[in-house]
N, C-alpha and C positions, 0 to 999 in steps of 0.2 A: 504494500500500500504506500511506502513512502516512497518508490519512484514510479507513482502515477503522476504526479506531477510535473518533475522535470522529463521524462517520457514526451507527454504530451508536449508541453513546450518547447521541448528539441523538436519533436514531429512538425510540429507549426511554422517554426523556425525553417525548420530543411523545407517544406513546403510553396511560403513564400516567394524562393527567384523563380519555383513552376509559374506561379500564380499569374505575376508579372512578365514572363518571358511574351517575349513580340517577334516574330521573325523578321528579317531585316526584309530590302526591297529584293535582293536574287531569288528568295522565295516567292514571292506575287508575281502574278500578272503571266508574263508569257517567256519562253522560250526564247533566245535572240542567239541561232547556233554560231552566226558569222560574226559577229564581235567577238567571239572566244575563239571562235576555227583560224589556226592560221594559213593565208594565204596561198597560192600556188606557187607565187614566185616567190615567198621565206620559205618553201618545204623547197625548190630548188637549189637556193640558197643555200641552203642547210646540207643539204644532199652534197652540194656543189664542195660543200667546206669541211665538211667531214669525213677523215677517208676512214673506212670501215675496215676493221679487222677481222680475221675469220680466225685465226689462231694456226692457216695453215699457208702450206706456198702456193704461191697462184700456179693457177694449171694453166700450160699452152695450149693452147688450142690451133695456134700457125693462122689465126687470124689478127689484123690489127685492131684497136678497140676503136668502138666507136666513140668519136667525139663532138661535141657540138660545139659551132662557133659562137659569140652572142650574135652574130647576125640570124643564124638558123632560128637560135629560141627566140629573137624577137618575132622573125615568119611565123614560127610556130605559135606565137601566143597571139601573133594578129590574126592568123585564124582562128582558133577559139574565141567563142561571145560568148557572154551572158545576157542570160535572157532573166529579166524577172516575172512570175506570174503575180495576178492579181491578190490582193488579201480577200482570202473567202470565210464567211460569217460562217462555224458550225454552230450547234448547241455548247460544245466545248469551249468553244472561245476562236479566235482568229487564225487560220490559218495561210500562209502566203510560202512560197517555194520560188528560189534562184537554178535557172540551168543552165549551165555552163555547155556548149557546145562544139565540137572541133569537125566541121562541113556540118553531115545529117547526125553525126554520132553522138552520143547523151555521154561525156566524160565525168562532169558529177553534175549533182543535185544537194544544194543545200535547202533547212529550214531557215526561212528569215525568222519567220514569225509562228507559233504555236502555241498552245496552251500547255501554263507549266503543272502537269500532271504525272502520276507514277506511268498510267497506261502511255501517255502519248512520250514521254521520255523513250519508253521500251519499244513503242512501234517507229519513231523515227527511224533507226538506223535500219531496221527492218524494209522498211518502204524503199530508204532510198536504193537498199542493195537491191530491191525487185526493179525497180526502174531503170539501174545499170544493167541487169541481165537482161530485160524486158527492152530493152533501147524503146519506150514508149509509156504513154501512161496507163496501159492496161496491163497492171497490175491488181492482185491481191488483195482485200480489205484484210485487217490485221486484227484479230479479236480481241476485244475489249476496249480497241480505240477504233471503234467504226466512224466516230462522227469526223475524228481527226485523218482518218484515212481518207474518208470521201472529200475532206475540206483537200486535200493532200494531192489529190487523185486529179480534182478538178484545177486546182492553183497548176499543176506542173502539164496539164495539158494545155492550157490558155497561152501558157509559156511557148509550148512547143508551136501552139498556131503561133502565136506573133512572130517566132523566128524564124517563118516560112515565108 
């Protein structure tokens, strides 16, 4: 009986920063994948600056490596467009889709815009790998995030018409 007391009063105590806690702004609202994705030309970059070990001796192959000039990667990256699709209103929340394009080929597909949710966290990376395989947007709905799928489905096809 004599530590009913301070029991409880620790208990209350521990309780309190629950009480109060607030999640910051990365928690609310929506999804923004391309602010945190970095870019094509830092993954080059980085690519470019890094030389990678394998822990073994390179094998000959009796051919010479390929190399690019920065005249090639700039060809190469003024082919490539981005295309942005519309932001599409689901029940979920906002959905909007970036494609990136090299001729007709679908090289990626970012989220701009989604809802920050456990399911549509999980179906993003999902989708986008069906629309790389898919080179189109008939793909998949993704269970559990149907609404963020169809928002998903239709943003990256509006895309693809505009960049015809």
């Amino acid at each position: 009986m004599k530590w009913a007391i301070p029991v409880a009063v620790l208990s209350v105590a521990g309780l309190v920063p629950v009480w109060l806690y607030s999640p910051g702004a990365a928690h609310e609202g929506e999804i923004n994948e391309v602010a945190a994705a970095p870019t094509q030309e830092q993954q080059q970059t980085t690519q470019q600056t890094v030389p990678k070990t394998t822990g073994s001796a390179p094998k000959a192959t009796g051919a010479a490596p390929k190399t690019t000039t920065p005249q090639q990667q700039t060809q190469q990256q003024a082919q490539n467009r981005t295309v942005p699709g519309p932001a599409v209103n689901t029940s979920e929340g906002t959905v909007q889709v970036q494609v990136t394009l090299q001729g007709t080929k679908i090289i990626d597909v970012k989220a701009l815009r989604a809802p920050n949710s456990d399911p549509t966290r999980m179906a993003l990376p999902l989708l986008r790998q069906s629309a790389l395989k898919a080179q189109s947007a008939d793909i998949d709905t993704v269970s559990g995030a149907t609404a963020t799928s169809e928002g998903y489905k239709k943003s990256l096809q509006a895309a693809l018409d505009g960049a015809k």
